[in-house]
MDTraj code that builds the backbone (N, CA, C; nanometers):
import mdtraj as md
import numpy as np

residues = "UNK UNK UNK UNK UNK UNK UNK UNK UNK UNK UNK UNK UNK UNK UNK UNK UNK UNK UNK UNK UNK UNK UNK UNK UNK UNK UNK UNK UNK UNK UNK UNK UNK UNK UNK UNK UNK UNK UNK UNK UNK UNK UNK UNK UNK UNK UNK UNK UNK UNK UNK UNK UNK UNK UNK UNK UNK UNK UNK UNK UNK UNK UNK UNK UNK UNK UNK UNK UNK UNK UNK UNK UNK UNK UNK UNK UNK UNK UNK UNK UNK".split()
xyz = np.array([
    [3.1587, 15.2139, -5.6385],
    [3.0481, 15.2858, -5.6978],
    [3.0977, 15.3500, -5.8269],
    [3.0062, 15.3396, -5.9245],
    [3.0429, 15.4155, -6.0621],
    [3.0433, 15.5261, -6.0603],
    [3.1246, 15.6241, -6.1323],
    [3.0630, 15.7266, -6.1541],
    [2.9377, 15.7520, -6.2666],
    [2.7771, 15.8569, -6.2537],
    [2.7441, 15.8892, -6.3469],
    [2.7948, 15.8815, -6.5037],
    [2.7463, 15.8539, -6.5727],
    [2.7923, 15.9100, -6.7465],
    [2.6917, 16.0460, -6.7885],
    [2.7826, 16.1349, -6.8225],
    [2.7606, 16.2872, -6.8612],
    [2.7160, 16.2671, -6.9984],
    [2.6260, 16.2825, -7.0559],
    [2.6393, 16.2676, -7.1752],
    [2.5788, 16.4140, -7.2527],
    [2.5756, 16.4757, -7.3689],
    [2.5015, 16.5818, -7.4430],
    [2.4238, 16.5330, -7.5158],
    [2.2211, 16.5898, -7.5096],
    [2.1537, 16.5467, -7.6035],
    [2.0730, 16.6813, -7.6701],
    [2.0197, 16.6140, -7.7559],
    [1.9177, 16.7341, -7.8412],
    [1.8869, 16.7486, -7.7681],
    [1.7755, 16.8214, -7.7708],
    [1.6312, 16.9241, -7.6724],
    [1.5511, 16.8005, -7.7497],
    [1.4412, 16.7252, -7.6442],
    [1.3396, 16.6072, -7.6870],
    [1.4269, 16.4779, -7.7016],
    [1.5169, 16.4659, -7.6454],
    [1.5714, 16.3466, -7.6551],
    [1.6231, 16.3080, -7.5234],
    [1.6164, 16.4039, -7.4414],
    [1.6478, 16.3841, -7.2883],
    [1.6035, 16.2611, -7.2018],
    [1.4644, 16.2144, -7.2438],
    [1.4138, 16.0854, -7.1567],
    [1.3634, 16.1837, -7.0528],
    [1.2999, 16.0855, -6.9953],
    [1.2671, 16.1610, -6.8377],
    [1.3099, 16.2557, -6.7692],
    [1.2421, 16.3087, -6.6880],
    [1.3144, 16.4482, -6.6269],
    [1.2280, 16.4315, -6.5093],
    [1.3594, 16.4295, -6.4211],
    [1.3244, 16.4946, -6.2256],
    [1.3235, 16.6254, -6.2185],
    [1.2502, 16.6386, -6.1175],
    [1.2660, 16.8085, -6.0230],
    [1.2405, 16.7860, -5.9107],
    [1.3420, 16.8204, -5.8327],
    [1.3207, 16.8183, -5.6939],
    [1.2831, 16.9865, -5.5848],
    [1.1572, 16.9743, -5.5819],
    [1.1944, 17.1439, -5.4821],
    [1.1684, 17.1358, -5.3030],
    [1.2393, 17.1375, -5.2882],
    [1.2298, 17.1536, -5.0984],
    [1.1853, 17.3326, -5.0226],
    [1.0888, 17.2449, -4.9503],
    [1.0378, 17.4112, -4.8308],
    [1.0252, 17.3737, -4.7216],
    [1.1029, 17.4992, -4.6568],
    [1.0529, 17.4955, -4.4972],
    [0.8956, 17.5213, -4.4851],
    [0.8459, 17.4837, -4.3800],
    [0.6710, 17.5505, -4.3394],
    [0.6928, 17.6364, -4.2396],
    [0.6338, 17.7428, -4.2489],
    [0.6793, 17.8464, -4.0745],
    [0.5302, 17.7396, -3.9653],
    [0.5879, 17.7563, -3.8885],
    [0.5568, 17.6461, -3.8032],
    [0.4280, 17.6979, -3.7452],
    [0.2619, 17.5892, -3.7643],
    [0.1695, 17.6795, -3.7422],
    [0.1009, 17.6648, -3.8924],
    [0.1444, 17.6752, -3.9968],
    [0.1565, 17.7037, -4.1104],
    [0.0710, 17.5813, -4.1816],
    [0.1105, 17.4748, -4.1158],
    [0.1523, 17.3233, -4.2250],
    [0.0281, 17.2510, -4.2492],
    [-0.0828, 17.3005, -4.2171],
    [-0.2007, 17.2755, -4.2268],
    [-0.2432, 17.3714, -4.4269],
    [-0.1846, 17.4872, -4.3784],
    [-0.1719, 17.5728, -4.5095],
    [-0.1404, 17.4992, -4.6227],
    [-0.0199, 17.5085, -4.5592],
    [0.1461, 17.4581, -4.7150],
    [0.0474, 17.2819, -4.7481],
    [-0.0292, 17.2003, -4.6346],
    [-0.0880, 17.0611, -4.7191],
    [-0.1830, 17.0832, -4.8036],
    [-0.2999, 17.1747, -4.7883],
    [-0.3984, 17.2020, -4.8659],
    [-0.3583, 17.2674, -5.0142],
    [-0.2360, 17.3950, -5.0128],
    [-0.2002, 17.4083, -5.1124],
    [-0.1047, 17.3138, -5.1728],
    [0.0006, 17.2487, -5.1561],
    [0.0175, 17.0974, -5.1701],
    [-0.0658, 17.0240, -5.2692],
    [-0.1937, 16.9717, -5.2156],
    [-0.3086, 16.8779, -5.2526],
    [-0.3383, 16.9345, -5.3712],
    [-0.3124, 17.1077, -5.4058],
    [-0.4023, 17.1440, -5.5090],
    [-0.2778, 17.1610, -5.6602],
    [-0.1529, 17.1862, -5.6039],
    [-0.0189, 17.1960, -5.7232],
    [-0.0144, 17.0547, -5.7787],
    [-0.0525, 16.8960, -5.6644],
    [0.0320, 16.7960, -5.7114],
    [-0.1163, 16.7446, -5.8265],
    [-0.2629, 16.7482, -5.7865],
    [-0.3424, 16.7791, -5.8681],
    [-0.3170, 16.8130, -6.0022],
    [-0.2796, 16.9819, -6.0058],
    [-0.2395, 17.0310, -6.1461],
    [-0.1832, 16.9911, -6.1669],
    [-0.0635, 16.9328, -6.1255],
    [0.0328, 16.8540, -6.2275],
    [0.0243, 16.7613, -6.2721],
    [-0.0705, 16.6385, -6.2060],
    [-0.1167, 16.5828, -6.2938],
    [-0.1541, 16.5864, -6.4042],
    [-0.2292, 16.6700, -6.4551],
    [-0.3242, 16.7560, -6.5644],
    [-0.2488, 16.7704, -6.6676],
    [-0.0909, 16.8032, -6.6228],
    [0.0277, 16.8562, -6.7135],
    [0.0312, 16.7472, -6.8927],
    [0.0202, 16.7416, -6.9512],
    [0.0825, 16.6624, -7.0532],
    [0.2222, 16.5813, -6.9982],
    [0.2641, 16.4825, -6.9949],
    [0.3656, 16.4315, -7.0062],
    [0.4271, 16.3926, -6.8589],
    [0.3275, 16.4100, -6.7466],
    [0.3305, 16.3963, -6.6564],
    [0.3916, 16.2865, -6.5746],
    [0.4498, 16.2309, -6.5008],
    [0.4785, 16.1051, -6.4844],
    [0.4496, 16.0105, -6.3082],
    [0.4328, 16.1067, -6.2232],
    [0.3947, 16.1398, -6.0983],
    [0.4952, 16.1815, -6.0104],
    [0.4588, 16.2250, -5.8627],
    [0.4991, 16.2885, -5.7929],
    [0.5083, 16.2199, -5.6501],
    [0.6080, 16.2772, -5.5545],
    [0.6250, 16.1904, -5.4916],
    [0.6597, 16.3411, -5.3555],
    [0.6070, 16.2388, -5.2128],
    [0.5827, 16.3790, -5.1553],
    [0.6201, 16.3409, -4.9720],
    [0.7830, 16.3951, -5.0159],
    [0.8044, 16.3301, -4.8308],
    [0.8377, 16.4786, -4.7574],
    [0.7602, 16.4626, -4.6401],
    [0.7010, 16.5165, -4.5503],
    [0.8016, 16.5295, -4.4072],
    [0.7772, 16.6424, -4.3611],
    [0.9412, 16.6832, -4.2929],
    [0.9754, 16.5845, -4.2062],
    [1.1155, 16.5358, -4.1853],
    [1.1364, 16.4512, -4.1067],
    [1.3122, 16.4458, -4.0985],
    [1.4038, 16.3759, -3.9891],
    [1.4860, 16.3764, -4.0056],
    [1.5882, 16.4026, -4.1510],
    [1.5276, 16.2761, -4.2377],
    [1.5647, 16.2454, -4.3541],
    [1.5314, 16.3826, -4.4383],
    [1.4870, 16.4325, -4.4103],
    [1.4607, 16.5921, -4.5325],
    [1.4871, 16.6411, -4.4524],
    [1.5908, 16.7263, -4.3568],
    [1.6286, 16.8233, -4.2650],
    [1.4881, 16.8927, -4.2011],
    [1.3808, 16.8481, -4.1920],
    [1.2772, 16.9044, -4.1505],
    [1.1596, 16.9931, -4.2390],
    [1.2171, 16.9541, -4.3791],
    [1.1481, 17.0294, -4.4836],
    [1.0605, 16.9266, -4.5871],
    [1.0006, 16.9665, -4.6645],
    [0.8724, 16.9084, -4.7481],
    [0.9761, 16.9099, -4.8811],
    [0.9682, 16.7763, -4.9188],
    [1.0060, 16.7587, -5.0485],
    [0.9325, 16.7009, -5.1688],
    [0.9215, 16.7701, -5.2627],
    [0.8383, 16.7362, -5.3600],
    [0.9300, 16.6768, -5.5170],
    [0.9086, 16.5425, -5.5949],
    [0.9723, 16.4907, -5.6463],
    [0.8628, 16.4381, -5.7448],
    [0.8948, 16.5632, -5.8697],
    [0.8131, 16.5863, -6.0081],
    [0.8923, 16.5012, -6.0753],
    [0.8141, 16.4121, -6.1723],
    [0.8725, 16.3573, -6.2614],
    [0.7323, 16.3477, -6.3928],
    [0.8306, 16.4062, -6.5555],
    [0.7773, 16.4034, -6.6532],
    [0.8300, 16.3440, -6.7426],
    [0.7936, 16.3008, -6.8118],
    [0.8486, 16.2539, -6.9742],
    [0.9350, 16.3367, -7.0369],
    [0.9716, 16.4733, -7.0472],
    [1.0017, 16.5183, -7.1522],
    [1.1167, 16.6574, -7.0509],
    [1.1583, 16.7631, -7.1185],
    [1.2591, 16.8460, -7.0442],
    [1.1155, 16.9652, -7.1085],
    [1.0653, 16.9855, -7.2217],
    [0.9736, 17.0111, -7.2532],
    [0.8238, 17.0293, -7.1763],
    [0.7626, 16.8960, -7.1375],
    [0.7157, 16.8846, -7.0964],
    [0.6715, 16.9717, -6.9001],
    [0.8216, 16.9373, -6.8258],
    [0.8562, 16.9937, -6.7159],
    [0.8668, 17.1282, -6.7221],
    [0.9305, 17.1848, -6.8247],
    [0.9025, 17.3449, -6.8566],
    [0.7823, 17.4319, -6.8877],
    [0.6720, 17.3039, -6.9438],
    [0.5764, 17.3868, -6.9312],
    [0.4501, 17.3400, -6.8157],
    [0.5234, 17.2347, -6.7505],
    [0.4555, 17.2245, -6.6312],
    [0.4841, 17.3944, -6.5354],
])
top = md.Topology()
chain = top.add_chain()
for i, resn in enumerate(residues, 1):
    res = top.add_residue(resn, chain, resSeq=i)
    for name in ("N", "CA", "C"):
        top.add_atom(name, md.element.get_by_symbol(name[0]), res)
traj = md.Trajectory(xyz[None], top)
């Protein structure tokens, strides 16, 4: 396996940009945390520079937590998402 290449760029020259944020649900809850869910991945759509989102749902593979996986065009863009 390779390692990554590190590289330094301007600000707007970055290419694409991930964000990954993970949450527990207090249990009881998860009916809550989907509806508000439905309404953040919405707005982000909306965002300028948006690129979509991707949305796995607790299970072994995520230690039991909700992971949400933003992706935009820009480092710009994600900041003012």
């Amino acid at each position: 396996m390779s390692t990554p290449q590190k590289t330094t760029v301007e600000p707007g020259h970055e290419g694409p940009v991930t964000l990954q944020i993970s949450r527990r649900v207090v249990t009881g809850r998860e009916a809550d945390y989907e509806d508000w869910l439905h309404g953040v991945v919405e707005a982000a759509s909306d965002f300028p520079g948006h690129l979509g989102v991707n949305i796995l749902r607790p299970s072994g593979k995520t230690d039991g937590r909700y992971v949400l996986i933003y992706r935009f065009d820009s480092f710009a863009h994600c900041e003012a998402w």
